[in-house]
PyMOL Python script that loads the backbone (N, CA, C, O; Angstrom):
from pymol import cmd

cmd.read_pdbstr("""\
ATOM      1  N   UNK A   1      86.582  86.983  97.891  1.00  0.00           N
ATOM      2  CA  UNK A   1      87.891  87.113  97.270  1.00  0.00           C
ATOM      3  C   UNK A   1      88.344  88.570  97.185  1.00  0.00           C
ATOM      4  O   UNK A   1      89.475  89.006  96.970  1.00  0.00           O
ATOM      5  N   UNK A   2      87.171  89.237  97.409  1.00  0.00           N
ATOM      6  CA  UNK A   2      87.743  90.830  97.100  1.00  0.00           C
ATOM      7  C   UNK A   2      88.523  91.539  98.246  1.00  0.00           C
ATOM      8  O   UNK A   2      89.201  92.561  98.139  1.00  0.00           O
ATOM      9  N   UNK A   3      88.271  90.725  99.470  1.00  0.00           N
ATOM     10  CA  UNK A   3      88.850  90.778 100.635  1.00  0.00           C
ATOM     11  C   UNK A   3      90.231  90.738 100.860  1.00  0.00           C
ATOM     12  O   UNK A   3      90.881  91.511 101.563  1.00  0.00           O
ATOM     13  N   UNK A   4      90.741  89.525 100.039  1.00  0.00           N
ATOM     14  CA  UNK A   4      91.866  88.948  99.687  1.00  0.00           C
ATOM     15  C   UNK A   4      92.771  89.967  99.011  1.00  0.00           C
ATOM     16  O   UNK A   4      93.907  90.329  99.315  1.00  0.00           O
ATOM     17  N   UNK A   5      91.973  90.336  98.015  1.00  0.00           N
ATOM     18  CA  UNK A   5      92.852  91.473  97.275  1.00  0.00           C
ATOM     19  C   UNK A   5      92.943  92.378  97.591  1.00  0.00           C
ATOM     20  O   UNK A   5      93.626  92.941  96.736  1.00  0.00           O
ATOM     21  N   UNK A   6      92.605  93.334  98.653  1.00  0.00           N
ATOM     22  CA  UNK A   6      92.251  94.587  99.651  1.00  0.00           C
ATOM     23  C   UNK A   6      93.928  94.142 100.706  1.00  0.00           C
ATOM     24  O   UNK A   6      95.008  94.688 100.934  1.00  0.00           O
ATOM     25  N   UNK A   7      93.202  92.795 101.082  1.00  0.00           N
ATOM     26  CA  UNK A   7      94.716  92.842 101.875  1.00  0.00           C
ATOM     27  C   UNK A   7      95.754  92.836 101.597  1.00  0.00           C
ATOM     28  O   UNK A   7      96.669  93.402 102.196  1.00  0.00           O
ATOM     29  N   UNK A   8      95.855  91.848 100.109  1.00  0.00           N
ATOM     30  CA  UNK A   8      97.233  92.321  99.850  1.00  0.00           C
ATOM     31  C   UNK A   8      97.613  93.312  99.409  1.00  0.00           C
ATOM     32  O   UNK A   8      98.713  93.753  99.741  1.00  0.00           O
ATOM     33  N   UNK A   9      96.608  94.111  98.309  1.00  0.00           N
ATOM     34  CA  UNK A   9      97.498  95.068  98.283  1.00  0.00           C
ATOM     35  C   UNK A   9      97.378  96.471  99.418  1.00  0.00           C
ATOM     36  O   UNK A   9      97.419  97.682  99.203  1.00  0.00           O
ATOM     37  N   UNK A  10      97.236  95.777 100.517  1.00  0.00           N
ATOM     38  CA  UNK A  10      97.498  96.846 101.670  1.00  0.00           C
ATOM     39  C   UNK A  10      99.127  96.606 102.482  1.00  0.00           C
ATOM     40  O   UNK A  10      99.870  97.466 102.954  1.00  0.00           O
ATOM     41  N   UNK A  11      99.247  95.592 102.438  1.00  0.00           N
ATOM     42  CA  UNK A  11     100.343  94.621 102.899  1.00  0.00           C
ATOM     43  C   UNK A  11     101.116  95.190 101.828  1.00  0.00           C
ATOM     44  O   UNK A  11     101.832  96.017 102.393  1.00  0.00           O
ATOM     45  N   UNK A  12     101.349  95.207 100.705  1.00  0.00           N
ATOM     46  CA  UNK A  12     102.191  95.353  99.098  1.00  0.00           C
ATOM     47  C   UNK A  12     102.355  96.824  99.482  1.00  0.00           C
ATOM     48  O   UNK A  12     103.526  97.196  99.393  1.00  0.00           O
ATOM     49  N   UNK A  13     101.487  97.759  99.885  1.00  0.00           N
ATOM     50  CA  UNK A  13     101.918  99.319 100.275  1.00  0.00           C
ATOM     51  C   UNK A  13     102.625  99.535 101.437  1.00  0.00           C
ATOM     52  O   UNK A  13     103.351 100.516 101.596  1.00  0.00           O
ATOM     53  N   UNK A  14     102.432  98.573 102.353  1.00  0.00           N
ATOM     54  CA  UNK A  14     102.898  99.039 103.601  1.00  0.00           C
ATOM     55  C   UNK A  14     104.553  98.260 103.253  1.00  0.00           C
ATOM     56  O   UNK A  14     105.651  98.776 103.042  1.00  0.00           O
ATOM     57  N   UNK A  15     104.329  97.538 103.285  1.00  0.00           N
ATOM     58  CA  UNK A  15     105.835  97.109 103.025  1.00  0.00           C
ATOM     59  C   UNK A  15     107.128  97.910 101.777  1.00  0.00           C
ATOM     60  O   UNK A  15     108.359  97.912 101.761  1.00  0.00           O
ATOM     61  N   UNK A  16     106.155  98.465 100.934  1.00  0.00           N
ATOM     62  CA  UNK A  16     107.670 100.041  99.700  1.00  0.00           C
ATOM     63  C   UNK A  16     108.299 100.377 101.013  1.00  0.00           C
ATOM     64  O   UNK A  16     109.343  99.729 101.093  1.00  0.00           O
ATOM     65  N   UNK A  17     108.110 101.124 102.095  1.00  0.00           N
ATOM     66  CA  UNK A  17     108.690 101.951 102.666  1.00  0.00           C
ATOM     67  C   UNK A  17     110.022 100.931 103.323  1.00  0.00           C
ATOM     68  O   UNK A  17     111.221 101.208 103.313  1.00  0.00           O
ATOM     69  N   UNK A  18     109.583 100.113 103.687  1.00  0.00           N
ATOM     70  CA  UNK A  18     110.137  99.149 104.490  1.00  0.00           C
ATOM     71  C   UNK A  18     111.391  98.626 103.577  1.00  0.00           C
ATOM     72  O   UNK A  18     112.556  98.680 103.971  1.00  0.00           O
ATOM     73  N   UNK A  19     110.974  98.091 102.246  1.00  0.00           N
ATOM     74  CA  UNK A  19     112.026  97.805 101.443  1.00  0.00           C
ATOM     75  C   UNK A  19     113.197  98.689 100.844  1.00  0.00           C
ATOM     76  O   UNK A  19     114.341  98.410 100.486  1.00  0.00           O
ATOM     77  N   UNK A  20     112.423  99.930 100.877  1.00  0.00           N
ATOM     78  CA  UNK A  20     113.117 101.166 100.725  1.00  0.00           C
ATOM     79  C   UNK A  20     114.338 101.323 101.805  1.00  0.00           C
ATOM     80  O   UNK A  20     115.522 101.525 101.535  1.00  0.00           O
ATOM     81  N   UNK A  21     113.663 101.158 103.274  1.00  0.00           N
ATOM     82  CA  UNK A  21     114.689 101.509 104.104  1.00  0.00           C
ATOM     83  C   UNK A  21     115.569 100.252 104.120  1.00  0.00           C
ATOM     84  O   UNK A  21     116.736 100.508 104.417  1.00  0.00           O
ATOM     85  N   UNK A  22     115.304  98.950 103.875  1.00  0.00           N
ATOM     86  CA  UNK A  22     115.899  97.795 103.911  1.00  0.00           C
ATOM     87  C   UNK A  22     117.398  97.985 103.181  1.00  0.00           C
ATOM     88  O   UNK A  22     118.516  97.874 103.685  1.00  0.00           O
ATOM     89  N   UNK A  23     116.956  98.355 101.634  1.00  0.00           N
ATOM     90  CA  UNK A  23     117.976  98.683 100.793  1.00  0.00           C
ATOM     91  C   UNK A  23     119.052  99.315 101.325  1.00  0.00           C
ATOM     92  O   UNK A  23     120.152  99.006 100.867  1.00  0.00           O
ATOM     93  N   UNK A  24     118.988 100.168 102.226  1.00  0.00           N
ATOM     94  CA  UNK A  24     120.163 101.464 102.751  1.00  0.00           C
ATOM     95  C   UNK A  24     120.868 100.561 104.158  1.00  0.00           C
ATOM     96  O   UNK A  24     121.576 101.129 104.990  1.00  0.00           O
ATOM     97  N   UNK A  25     120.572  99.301 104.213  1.00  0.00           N
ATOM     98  CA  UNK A  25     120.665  98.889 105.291  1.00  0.00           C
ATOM     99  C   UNK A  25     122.049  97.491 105.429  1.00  0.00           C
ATOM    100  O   UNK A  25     121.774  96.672 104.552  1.00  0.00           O
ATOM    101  N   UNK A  26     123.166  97.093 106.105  1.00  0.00           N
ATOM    102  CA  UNK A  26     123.445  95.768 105.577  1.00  0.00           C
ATOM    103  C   UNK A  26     122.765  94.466 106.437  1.00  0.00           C
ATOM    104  O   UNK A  26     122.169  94.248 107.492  1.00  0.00           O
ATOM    105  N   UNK A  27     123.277  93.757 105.237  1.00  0.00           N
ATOM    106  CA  UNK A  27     122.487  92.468 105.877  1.00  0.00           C
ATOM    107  C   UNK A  27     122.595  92.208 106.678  1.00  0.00           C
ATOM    108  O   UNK A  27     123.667  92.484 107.215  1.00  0.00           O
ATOM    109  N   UNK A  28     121.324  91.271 107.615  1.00  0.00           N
ATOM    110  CA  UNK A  28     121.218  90.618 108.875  1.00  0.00           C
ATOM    111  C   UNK A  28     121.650  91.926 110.228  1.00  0.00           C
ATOM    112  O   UNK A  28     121.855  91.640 111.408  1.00  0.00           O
ATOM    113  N   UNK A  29     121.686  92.973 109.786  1.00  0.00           N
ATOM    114  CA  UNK A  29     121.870  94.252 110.933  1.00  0.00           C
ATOM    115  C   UNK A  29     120.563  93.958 111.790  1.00  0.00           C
ATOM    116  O   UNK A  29     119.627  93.164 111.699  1.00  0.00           O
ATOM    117  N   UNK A  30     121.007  95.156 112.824  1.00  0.00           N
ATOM    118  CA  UNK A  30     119.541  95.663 113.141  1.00  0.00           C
ATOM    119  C   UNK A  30     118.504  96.125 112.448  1.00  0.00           C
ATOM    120  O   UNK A  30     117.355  95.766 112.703  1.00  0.00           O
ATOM    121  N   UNK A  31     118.744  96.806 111.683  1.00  0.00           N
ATOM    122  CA  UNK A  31     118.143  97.935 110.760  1.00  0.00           C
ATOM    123  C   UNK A  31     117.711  97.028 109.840  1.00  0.00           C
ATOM    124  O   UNK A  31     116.541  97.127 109.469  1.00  0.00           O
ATOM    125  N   UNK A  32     118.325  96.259 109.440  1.00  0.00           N
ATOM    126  CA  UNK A  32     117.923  95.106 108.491  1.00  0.00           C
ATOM    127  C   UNK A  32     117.200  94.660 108.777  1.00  0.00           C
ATOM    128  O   UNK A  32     116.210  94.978 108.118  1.00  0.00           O
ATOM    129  N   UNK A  33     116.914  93.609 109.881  1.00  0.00           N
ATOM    130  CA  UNK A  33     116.168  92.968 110.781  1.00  0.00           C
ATOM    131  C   UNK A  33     114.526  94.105 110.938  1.00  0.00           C
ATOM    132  O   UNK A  33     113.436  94.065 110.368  1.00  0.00           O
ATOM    133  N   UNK A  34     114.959  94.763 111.708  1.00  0.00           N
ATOM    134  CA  UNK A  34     113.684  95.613 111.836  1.00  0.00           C
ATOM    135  C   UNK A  34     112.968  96.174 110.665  1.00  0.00           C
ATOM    136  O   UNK A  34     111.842  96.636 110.851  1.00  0.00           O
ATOM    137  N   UNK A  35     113.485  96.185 109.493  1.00  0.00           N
ATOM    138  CA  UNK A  35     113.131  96.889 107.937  1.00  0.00           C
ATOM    139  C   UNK A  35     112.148  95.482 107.479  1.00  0.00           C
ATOM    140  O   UNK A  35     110.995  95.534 107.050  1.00  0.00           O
ATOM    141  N   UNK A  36     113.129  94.018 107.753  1.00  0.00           N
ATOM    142  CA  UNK A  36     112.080  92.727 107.303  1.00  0.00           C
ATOM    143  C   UNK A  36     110.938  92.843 108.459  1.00  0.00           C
ATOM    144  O   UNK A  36     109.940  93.230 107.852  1.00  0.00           O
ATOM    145  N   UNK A  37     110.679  92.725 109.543  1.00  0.00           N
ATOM    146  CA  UNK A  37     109.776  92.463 110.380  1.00  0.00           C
ATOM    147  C   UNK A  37     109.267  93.044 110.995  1.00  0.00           C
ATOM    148  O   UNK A  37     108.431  92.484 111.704  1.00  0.00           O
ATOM    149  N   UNK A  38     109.469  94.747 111.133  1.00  0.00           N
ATOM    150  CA  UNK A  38     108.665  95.472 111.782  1.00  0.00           C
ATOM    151  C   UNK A  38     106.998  96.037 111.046  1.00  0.00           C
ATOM    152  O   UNK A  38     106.143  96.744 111.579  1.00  0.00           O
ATOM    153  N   UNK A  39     107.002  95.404 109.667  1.00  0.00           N
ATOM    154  CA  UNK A  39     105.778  95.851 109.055  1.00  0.00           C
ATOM    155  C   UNK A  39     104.731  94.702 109.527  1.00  0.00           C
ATOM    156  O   UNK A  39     103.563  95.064 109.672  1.00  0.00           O
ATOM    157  N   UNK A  40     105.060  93.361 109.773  1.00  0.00           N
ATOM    158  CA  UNK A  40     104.537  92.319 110.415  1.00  0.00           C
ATOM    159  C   UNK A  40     103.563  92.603 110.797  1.00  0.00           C
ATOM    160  O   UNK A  40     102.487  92.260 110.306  1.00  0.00           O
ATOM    161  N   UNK A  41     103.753  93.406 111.916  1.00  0.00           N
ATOM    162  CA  UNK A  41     102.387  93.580 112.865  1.00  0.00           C
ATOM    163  C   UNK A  41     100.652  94.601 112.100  1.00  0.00           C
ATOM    164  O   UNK A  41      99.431  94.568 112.252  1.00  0.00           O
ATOM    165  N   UNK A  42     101.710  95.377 111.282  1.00  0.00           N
ATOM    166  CA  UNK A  42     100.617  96.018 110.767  1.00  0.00           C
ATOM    167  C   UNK A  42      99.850  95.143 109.322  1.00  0.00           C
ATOM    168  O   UNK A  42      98.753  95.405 108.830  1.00  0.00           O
ATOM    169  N   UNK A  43     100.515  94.408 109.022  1.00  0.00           N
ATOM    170  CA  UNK A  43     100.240  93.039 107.693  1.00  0.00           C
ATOM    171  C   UNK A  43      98.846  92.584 108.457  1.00  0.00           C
ATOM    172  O   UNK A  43      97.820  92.263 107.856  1.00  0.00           O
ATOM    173  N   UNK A  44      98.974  92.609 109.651  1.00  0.00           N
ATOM    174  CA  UNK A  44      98.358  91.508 110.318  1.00  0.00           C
ATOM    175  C   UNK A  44      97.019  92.150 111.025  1.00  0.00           C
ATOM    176  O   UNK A  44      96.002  91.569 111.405  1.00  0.00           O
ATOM    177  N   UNK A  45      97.387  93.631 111.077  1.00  0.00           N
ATOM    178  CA  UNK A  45      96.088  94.231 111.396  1.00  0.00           C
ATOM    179  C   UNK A  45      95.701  94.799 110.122  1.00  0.00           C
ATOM    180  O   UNK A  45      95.502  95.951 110.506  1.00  0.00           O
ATOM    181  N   UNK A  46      95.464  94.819 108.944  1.00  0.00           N
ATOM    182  CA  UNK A  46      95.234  95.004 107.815  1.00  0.00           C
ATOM    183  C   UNK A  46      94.399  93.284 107.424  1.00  0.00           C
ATOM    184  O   UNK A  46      93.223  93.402 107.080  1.00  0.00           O
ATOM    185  N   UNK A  47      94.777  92.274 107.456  1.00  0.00           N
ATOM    186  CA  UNK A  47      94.096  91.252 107.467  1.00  0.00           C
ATOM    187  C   UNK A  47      93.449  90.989 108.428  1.00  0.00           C
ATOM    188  O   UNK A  47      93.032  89.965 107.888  1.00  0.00           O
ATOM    189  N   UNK A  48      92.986  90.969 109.346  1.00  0.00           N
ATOM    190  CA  UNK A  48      92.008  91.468 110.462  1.00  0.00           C
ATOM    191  C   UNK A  48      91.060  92.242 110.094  1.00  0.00           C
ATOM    192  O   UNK A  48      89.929  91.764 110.012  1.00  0.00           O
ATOM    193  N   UNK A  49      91.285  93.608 109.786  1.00  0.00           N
ATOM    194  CA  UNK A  49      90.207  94.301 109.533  1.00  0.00           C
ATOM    195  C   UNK A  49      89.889  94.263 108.087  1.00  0.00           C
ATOM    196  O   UNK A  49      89.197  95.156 107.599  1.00  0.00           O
ATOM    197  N   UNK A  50      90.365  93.253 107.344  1.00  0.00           N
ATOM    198  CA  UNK A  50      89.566  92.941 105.960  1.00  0.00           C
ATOM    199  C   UNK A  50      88.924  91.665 106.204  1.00  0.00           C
ATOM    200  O   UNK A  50      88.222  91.111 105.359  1.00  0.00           O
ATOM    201  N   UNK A  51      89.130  91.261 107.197  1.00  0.00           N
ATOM    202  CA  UNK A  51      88.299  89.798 107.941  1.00  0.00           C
ATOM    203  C   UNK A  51      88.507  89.308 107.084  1.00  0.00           C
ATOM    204  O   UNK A  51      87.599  89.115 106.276  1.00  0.00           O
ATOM    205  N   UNK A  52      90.038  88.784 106.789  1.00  0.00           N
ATOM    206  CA  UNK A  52      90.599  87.419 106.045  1.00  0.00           C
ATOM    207  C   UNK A  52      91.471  86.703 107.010  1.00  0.00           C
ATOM    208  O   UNK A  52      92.388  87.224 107.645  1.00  0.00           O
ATOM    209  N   UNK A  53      90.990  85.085 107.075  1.00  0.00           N
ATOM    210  CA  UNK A  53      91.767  84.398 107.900  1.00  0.00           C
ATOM    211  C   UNK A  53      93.056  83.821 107.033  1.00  0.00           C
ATOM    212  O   UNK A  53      93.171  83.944 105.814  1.00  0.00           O
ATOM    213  N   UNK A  54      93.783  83.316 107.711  1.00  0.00           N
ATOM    214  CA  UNK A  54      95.159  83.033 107.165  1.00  0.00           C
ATOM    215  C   UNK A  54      95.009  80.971 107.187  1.00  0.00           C
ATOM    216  O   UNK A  54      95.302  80.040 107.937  1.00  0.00           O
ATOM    217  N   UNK A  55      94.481  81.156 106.073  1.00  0.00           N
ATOM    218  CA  UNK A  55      94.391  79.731 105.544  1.00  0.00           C
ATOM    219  C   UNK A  55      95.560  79.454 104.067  1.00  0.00           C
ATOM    220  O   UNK A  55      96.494  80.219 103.827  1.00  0.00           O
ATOM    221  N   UNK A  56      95.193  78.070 103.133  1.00  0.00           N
ATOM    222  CA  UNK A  56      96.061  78.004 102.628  1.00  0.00           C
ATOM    223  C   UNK A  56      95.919  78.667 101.349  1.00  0.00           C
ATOM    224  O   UNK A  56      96.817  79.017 100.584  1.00  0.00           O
ATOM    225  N   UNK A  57      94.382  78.817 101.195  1.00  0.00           N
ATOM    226  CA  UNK A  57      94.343  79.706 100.201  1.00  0.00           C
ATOM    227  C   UNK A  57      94.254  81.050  99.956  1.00  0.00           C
ATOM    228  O   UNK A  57      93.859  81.495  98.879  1.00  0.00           O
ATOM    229  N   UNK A  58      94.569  81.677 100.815  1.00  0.00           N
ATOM    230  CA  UNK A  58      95.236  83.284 101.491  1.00  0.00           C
ATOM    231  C   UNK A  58      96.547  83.276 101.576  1.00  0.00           C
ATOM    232  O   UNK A  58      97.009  84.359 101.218  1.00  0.00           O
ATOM    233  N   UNK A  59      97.427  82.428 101.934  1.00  0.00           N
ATOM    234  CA  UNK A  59      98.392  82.601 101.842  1.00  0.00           C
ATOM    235  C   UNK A  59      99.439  82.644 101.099  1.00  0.00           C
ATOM    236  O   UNK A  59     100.513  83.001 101.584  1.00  0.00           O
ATOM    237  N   UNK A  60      99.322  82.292  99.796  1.00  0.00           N
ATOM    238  CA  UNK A  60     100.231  82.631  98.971  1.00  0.00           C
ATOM    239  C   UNK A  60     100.085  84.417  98.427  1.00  0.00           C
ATOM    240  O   UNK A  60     101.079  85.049  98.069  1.00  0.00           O
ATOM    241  N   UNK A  61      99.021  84.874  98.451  1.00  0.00           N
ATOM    242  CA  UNK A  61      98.408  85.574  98.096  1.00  0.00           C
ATOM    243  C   UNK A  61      99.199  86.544  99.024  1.00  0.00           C
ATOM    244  O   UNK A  61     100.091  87.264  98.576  1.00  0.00           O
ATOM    245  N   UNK A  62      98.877  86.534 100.181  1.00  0.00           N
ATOM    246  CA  UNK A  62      99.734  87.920 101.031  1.00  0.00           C
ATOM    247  C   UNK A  62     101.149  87.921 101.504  1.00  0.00           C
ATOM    248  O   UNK A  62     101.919  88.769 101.956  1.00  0.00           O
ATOM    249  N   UNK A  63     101.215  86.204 101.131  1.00  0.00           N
ATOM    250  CA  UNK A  63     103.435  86.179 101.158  1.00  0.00           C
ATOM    251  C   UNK A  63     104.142  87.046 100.128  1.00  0.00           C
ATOM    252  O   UNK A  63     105.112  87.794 100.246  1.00  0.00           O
ATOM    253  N   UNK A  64     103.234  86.676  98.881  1.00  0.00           N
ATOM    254  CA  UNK A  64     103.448  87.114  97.486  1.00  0.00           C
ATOM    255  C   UNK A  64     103.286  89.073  97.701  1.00  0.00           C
ATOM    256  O   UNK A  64     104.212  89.884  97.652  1.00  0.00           O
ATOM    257  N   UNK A  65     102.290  89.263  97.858  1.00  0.00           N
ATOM    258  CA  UNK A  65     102.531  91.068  98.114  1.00  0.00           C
ATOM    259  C   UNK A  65     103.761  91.086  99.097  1.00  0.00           C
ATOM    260  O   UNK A  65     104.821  91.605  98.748  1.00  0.00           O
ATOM    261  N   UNK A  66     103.590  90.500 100.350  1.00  0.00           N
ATOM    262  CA  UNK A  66     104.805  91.082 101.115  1.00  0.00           C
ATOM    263  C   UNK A  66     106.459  91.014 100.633  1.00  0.00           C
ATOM    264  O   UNK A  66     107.309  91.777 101.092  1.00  0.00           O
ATOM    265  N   UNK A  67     106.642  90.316  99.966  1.00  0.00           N
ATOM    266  CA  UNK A  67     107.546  89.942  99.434  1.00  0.00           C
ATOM    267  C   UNK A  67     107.858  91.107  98.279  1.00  0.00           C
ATOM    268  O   UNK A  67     108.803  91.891  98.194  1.00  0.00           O
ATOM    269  N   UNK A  68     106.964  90.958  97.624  1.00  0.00           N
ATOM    270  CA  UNK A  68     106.786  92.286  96.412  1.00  0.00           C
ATOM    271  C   UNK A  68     106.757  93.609  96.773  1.00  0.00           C
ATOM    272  O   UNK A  68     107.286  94.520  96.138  1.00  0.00           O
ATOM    273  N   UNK A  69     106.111  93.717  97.838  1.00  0.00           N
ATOM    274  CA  UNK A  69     106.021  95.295  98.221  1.00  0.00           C
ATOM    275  C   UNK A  69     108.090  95.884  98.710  1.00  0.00           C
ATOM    276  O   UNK A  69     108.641  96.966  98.503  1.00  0.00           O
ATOM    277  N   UNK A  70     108.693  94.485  99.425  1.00  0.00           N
ATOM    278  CA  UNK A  70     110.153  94.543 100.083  1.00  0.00           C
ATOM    279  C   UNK A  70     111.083  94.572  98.809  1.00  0.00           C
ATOM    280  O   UNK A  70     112.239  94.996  98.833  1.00  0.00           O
ATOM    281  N   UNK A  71     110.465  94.088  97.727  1.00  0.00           N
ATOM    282  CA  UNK A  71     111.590  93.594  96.620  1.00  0.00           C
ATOM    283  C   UNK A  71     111.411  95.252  95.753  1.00  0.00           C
ATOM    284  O   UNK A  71     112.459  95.872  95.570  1.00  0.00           O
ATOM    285  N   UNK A  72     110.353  95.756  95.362  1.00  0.00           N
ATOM    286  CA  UNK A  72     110.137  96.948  94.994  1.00  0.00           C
ATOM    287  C   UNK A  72     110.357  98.391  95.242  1.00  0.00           C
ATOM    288  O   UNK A  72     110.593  99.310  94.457  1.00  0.00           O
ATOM    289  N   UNK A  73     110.176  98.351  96.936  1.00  0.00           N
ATOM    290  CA  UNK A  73     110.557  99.704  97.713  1.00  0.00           C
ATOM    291  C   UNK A  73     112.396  99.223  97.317  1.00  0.00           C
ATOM    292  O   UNK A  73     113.196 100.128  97.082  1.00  0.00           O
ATOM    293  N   UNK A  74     112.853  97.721  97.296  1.00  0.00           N
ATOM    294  CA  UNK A  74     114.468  97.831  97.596  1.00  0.00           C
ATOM    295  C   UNK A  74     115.094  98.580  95.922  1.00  0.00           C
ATOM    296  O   UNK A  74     116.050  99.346  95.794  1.00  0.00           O
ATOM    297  N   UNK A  75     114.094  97.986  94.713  1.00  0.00           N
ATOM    298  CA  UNK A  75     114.333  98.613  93.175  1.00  0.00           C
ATOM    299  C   UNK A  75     114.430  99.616  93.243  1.00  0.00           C
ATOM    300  O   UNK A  75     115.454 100.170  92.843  1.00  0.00           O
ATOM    301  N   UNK A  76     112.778 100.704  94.110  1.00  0.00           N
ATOM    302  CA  UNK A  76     113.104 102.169  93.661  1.00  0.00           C
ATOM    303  C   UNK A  76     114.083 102.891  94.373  1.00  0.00           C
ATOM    304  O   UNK A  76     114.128 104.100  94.150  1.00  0.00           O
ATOM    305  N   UNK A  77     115.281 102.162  95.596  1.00  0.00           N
ATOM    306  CA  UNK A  77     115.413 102.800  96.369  1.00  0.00           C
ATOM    307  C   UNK A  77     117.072 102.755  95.175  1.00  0.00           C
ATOM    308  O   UNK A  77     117.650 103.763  94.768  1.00  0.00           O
ATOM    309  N   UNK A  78     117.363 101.699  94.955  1.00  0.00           N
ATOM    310  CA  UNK A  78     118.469 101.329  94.051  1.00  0.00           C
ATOM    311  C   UNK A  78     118.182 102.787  92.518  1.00  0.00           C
ATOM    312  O   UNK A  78     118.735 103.883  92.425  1.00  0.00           O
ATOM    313  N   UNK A  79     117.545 102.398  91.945  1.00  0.00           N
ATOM    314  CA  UNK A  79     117.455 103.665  90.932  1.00  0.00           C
ATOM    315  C   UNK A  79     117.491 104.734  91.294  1.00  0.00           C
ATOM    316  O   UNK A  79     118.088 105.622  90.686  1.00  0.00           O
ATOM    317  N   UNK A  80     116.798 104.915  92.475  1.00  0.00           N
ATOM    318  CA  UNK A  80     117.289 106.651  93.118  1.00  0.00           C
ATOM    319  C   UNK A  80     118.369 106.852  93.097  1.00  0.00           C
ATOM    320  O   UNK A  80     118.994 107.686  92.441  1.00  0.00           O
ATOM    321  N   UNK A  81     118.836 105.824  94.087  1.00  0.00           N
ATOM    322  CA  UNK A  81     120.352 106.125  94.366  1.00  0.00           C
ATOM    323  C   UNK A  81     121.359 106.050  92.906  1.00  0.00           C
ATOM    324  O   UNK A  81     122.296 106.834  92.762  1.00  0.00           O
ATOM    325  N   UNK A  82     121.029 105.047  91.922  1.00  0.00           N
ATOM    326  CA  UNK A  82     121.933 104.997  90.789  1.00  0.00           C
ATOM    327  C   UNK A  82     122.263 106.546  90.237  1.00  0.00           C
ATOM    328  O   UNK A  82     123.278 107.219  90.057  1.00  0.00           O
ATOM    329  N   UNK A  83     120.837 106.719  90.073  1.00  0.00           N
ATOM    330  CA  UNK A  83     119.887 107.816  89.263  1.00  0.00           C
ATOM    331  C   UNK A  83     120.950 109.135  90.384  1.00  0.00           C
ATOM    332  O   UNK A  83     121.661 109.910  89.745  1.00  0.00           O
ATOM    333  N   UNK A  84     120.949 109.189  91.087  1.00  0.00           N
ATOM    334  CA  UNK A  84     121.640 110.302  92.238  1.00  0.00           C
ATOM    335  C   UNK A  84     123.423 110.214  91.694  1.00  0.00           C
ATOM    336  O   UNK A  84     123.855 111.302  91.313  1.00  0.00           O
ATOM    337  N   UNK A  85     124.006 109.528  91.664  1.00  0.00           N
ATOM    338  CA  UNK A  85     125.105 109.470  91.477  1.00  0.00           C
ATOM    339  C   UNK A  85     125.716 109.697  90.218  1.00  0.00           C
ATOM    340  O   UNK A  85     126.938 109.612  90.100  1.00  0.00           O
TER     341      UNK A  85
END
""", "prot")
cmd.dss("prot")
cmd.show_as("cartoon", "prot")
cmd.util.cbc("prot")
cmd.orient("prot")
């Protein structure tokens, strides 16, 4: 299980940046598009090299960080910007 939690929260870091840039982005763009799915690949080599397979009880577990890491980078990117203006 400790595996589990290694990945997500590796997945939960890699994805701030992503949500960050998401935020500055409009919907369904390119930029948009590439901000949701370009961290994908690295989610996936991060669970690999924590040698966790993607079963059903892994998976809520690293939807849940990825999701969190996109919803969080998009918060701090919003308070900056509030916080800036």
């Amino acid at each position: 299980m400790n595996q589990v939690l290694l990945a997500a929260l590796g997945t939960f870091v890699v994805n701030l940046p992503f949500g960050w840039m998401r935020e500055s982005t409009r919907k369904f763009s390119v930029g948009w598009f590439l901000a949701v799915h370009a961290p994908v690949p690295m989610v996936m080599l991060i669970r690999r090299a924590a040698g966790v397979s993607l079963g059903w009880r892994t998976l809520p577990a690293l939807l849940l960080s990825y999701f969190l890491g996109q919803a969080v980078g998009a918060r701090v990117r919003r308070r900056r910007d509030a916080a800036g203006s």
